[in-house]
C-alpha positions in Angstrom: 5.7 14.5 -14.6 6.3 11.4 -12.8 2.8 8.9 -12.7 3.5 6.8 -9.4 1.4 3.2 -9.9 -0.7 2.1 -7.0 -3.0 -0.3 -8.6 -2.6 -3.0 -6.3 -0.8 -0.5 -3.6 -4.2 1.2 -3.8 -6.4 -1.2 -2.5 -4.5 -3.2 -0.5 -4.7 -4.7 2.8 -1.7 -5.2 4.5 1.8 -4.1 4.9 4.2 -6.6 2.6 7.5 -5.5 1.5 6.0 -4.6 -1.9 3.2 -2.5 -1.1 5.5 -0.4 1.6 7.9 0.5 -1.1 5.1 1.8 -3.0 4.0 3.4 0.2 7.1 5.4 0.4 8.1 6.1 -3.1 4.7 7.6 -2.7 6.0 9.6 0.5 8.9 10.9 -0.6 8.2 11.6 -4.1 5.6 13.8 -2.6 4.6 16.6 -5.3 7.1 15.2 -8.1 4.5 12.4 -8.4 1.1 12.1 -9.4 -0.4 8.7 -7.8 -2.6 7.0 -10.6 -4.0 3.1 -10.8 -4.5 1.1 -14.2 -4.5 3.0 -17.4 -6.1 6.2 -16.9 -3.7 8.0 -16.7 -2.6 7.6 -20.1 -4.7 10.2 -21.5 -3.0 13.3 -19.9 0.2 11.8 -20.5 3.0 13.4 -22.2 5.9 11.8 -24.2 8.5 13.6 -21.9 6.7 12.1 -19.0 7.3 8.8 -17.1 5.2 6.0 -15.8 6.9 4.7 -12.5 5.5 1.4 -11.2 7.1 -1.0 -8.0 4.2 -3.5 -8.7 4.4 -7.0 -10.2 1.6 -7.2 -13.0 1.7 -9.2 -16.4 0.2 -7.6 -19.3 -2.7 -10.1 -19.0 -3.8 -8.7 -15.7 -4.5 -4.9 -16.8 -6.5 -5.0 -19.7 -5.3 -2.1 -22.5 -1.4 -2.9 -21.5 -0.2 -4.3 -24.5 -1.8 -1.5 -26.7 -0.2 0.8 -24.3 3.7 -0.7 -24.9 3.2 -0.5 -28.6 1.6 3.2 -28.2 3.9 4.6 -25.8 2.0 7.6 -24.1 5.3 8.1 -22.0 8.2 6.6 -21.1 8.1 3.6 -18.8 10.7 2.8 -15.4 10.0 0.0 -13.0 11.5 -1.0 -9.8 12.4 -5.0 -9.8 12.6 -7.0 -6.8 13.3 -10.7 -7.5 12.8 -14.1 -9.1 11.8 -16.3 -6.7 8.3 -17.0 -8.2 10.7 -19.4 -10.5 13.6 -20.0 -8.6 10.9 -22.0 -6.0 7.8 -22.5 -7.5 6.5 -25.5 -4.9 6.4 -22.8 -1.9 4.6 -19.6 -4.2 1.3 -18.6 -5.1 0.3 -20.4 -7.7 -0.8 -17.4 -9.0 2.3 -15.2 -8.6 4.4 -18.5 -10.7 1.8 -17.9 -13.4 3.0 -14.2 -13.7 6.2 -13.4 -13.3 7.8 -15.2 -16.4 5.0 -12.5 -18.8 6.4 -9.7 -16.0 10.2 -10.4 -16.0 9.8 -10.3 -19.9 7.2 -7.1 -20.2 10.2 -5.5 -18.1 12.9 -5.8 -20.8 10.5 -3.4 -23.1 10.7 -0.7 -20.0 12.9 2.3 -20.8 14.6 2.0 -17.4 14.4 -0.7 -14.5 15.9 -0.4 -10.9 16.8 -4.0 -9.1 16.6 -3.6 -5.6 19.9 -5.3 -5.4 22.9 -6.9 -7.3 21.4 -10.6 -7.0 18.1 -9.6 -8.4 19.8 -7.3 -11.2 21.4 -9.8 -11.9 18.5 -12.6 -11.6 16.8 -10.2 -14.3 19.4 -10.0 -16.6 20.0 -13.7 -16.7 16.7 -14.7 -17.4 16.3 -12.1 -20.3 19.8 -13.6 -21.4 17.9 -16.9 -21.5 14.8 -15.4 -23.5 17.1 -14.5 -26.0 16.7 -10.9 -26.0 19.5 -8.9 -27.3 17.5 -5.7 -26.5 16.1 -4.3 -23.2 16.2 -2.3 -20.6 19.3 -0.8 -18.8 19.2 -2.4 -14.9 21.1 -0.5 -12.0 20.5 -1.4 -8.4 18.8 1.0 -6.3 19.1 1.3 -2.7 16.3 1.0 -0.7 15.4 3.3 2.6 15.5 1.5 6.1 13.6 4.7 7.9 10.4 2.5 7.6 8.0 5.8 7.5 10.9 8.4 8.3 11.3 7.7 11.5 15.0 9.2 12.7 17.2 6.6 13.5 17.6 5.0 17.1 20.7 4.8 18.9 19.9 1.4 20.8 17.5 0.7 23.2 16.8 -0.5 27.1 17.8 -3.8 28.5 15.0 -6.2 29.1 14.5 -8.3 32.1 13.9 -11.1 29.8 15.2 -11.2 26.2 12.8 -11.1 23.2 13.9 -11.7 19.6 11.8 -10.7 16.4 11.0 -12.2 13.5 9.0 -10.3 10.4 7.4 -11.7 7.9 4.1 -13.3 6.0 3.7 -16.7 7.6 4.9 -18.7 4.4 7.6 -21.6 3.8 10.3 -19.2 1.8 10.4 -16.9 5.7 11.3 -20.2 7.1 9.5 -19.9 10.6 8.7 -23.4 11.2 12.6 -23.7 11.3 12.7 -21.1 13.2 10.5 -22.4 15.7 12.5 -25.7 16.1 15.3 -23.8 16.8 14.0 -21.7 19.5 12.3 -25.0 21.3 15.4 -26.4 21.5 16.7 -23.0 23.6 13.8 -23.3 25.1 14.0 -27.0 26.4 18.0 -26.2 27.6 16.4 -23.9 29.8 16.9 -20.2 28.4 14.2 -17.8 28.9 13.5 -15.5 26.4 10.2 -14.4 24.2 10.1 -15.1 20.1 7.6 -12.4 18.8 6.3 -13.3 15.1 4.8 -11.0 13.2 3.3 -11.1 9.7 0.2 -11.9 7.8 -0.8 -15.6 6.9 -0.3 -17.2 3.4 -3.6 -17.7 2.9 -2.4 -20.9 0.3 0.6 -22.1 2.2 0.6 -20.1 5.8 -2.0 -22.4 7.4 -0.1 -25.6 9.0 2.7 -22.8 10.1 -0.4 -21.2 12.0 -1.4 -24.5 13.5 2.6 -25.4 14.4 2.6 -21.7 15.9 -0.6 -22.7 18.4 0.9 -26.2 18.8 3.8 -24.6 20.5 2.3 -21.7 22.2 0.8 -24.3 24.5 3.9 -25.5 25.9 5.9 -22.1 25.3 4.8 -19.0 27.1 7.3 -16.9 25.6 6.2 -17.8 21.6 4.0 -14.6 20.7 2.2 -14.3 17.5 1.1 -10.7 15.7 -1.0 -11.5 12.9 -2.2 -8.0 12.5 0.3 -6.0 14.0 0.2 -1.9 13.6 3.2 0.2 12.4 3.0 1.6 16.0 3.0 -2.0 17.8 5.5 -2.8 15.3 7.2 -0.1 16.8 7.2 -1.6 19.9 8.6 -4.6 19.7 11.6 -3.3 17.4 12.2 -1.3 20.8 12.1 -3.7 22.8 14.3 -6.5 21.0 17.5 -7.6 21.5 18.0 -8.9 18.0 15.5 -9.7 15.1 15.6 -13.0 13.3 15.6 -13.8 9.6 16.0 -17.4 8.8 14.6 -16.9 4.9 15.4 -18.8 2.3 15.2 -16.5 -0.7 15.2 -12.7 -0.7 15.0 -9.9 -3.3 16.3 -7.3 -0.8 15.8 -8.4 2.8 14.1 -5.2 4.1 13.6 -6.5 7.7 17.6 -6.8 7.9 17.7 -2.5 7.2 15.3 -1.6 9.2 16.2 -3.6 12.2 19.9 -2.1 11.8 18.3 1.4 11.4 16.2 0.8 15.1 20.0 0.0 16.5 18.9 -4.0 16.9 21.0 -6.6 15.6 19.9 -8.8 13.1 20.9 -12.8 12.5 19.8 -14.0 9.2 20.8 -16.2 6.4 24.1 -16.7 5.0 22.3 -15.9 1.2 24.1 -13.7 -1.3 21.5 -11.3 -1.1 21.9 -10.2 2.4 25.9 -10.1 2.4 24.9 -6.9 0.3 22.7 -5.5 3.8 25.4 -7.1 6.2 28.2 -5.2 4.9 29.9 -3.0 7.3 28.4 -5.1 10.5 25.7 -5.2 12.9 24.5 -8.6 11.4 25.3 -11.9 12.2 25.1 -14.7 9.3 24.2 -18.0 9.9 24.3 -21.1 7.5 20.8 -21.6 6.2 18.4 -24.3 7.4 21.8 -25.3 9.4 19.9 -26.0 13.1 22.5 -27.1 15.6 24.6 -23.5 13.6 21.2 -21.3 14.6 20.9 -22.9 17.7 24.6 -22.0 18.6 24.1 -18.1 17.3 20.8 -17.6 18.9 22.0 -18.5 22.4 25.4 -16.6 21.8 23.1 -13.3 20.9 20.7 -14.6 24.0 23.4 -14.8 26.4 27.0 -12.8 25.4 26.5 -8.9 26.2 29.8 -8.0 25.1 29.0 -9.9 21.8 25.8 -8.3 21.5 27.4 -4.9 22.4 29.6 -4.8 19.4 26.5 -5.9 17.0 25.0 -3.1 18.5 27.5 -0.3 17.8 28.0 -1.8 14.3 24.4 -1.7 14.0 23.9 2.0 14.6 27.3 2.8 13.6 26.2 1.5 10.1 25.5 3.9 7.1 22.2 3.4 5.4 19.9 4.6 2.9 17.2 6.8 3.7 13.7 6.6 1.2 14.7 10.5 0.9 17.8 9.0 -1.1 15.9 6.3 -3.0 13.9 9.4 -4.4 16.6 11.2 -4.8 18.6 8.3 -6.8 15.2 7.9 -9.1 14.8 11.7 -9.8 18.3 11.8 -10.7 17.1 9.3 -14.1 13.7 11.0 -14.1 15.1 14.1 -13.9 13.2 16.0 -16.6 10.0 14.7 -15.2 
């Protein structure tokens, strides 16, 4: 028996990165997994079973957690995304700095953890290594799906009349839009039509002056669209109808915007950070020097403006093997296999 956590999945109210792994682990797992919230579930558990969470908690916030380590109803896996709650503290919750150190330990007493790619394996074995612990978990990288909700994979789509490029993400310093936005007023102010769709929930701490520089903007650019509360279907839309999405970010765990745009056929510029290299491999994505502007400004208006260039992105793009969130499950079952 696998028991799939949704705590927080559960109950909330938008779409991050987070809770749409959860979302699909809980798709694909299907029957295999038995969906449960806090601690339960521990009472049916077996010893043979496992406890399989993608949520970041610290034994603080579910009361009953520490008792449940030292009593061990089952054995206990976890999926790991990053450390950037204390790589930049200044530009994350307060809340979420407060945690992860208590998570990112909790995690070494796991019986299995999956990184969601080297850099954040890595991440998490380094800070343990600075704890001190000689003992914890074994950490392999899982692949995560880029068939956001199954769909089958696109093989490129229509010209537009008049460009549009995509940007996804929560409206917060670490996505980097208000760089973004200075890059595309420049385009803008040379003269190249084109629209900037932004999509993504607001930080409700930090998210608030990126709003106001978005409206700013919007009244001298009619091509600058905001999405605040955009569907999966509307989302959709605007993967379909882009020539490329942009992801200027500054830190990543896995960069699941980058997959899933190459899985819709669209080219994707983005950071030159580690982490991505490890999406970019075998083509499709363009990397740019981070927070570099007059670098963004020269890739932007070579993707806006070269259709040869943006052709061979294109067929690199859907050309490109990637993971499906059939073969994330499949890579977990084949640990939890006795489950």
């Amino acid at each position: 028996m696998i028991w799939l956590d949704h705590t927080k999945s559960g109950r909330a109210g938008h779409h991050s990165g987070l809770m749409r792994v959860s979302g699909e682990l809980a798709r694909t797992l299907g029957a295999t997994a038995t969906i449960v919230t806090g601690t339960d579930w521990t009472s049916s558990a077996q010893p043979d079973d496992w406890f399989l969470t993608a949520e970041i908690f610290s034994p603080d916030e579910r009361p009953g957690w520490d008792a449940l380590m030292v009593r061990r109803p089952c054995r206990l896996a976890a999926i790991f995304h990053d450390a950037i709650p204390l790589k930049l503290p200044r530009i994350t919750w307060p809340q979420s700095v407060a945690r992860h150190p208590g998570y990112m330990k909790m995690l070494a007493g796991f019986d299995h953890v999956w990184a969601v790619s080297h850099a954040s394996r890595q991440e998490l074995l380094d800070y343990w290594n600075w704890l001190g612990l000689t003992t914890h978990a074994e950490v392999e990288v899982l692949g995560l799906g880029a068939d956001f909700g199954g769909r089958e994979r696109r093989t490129g789509g229509p010209i537009q009349s008049v460009p549009s490029l995509l940007c996804v993400g929560i409206l917060e310093p670490r996505k980097n839009q208000q760089f973004l936005l200075r890059v595309c007023e420049r385009l803008w102010t040379e003269g190249f039509e084109f629209e900037l769709n932004l999509v993504g929930r607001v930080n409700p701490h930090f998210g608030k002056p990126i709003r106001n520089q978005i409206k700013q903007l919007q009244k001298r650019q009619g091509g600058l669209h905001f999405h605040e509360g955009a569907t999966d279907v509307v989302l959709e839309q605007l993967y379909a109808q882009a020539r490329a999405v942009v992801y200027p970010t500054i830190a990543e765990g896995c960069g699941l915007p980058v997959l899933e745009s190459l899985w819709r056929g669209v080219p994707c510029v983005c950071s030159d950070l580690p982490v991505l290299h490890e999406s970019a491999i075998g083509g499709g994505v363009e990397m740019v020097a981070l927070n570099d502007e007059n670098a963004w400004v020269d890739a932007l208006r070579r993707i806006l403006t070269d259709d040869h260039h943006h052709a061979s992105l294109v067929t690199a793009a859907m050309n490109k093997p990637l993971s499906t969130w059939r073969d994330t499950a499949a890579a977990l079952r084949k640990v939890l296999a006795d489950a």
